[in-house]
C-alpha angles and dihedrals in degrees: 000000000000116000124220112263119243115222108225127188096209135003127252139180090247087044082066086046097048081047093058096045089053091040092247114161121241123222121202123164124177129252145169115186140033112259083057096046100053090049094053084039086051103042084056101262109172105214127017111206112199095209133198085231079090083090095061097042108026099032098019095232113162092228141034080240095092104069127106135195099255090051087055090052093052104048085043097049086051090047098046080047091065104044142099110161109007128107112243119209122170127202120233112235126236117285101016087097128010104090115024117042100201083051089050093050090045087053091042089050090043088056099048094043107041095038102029093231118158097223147007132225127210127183119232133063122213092357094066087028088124097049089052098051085049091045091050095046087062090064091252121143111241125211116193125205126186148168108044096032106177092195083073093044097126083049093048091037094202143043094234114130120293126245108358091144122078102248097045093045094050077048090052089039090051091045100054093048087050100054081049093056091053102049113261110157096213134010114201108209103205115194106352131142108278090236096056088049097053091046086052093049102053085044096062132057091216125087105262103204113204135217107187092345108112131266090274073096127117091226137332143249137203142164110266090230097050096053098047098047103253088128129065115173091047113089119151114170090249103059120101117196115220095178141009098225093161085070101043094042087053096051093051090039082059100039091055096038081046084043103049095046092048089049096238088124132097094023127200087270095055091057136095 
């Protein structure tokens, strides 16, 4: 049954929450620079993530690994610059976090003050529990996110679906429940069976926004370039394509290089 949906001026972490309680759906979409971000703040999209997949699409790294600090606060601040309404929420990149809490809430506190954003994501559940308590008792707004977690890639070894087996799906239960105990806003569930999203989400009283997790979701995620077709190699099961920008970009890319050699461009009436 499709929900009315609410009309916000701006986007807060207890707006997400409010969505969730009257089973509105929650749209995010990553982004990493200005000119993308107005126009999904301005199409209406719920949450920005400023992802470090910005390291595989903006920079072609072949992991999330590469990104530093300084690179997150960069792509945030020219993505606060650009909004109005959006939610902004900024990942925290490896190795700002995992293993030093004071180090995760002087990253945390880096990120809010230098870039603007309203929240900050960090990949893990009992394991961070400690930098989590230090970063909300900061007063900053925490986003989970569990089951595929890129930052642990070398440890996974491979990209295939998360917890599909018992042990690792009552891991990945015990863990949501956890980040809401302790007062996340928000857990993202990346590449877990359908069935064990939708049981985690009616479990918890937070949104769980999926990434390749079925629709039992309270909202969805993707990577900006993914959805609109920017990228080729790359086709999970999960992804919808809403454009295929690759091919239009090459083809203008190859009418202006054939019109300027031609001299077509610029005409008389292009002129000054």
């Amino acid at each position: 049954m499709s929900v009315a949906k609410k009309e916000y001026k701006r986007i807060t972490v207890k707006s997400l929450v409010d969505m969730k309680k009257r089973g509105e759906k929650i749209s995010m979409l990553t982004a990493y620079d200005y000119s993308m971000a107005k126009i999904m703040d301005g199409a209406g999209i719920d949450a920005i993530l400023v992802g470090d997949s910005a390291s595989n699409v903006m920079a072609g790294y072949e992991t999330t690994l590469p990104m530093t600090l300084d690179h997150m606060i960069y792509h945030a601040t020219s993505v606060v610059n650009a909004i109005s309404r959006s939610l902004v929420v900024v990942d925290l990149p490896f190795g700002t976090y995992q293993s030093d809490p004071k180090e995760a809430l002087r990253s945390s506190i880096r990120i809010m003050k230098e870039s603007g954003a309203h929240a900050i994501k960090l990949e893990g559940g009992k394991e961070i529990k400690e930098s989590i308590k230090r970063i909300l008792n900061a007063g900053i707004p925490v986003m989970g996110h569990l089951g595929l977690t890129p930052q642990s890639i070398y440890k996974f070894g491979t990209y295939t679906v998360r917890a599909k087996d018992d042990e690792e799906a009552e891991k990945l239960k015990s863990d949501a429940k956890l980040l809401e105990k302790l007062g996340c806003f928000a857990v993202v569930l990346e590449k877990v069976p359908a069935k064990l999203a939708k049981e985690v989400a009616e479990s918890i009283s937070i949104p769980v926004i999926g990434i390749g997790a079925g629709n039992g979701c309270d909202g969805q995620v993707l990577v900006v370039h993914d959805m609109l077709g920017m990228t080729k190699e790359f086709n999970p099961r999960f992804l919808r394509r809403y454009l295929d920008l690759y091919s239009e970009m090459t083809g203008a890319f190859q009418r202006y290089a054939e019109d300027v050699k031609s001299g077509d461009f610029p005409s008389e009436e292009e002129q000054y």
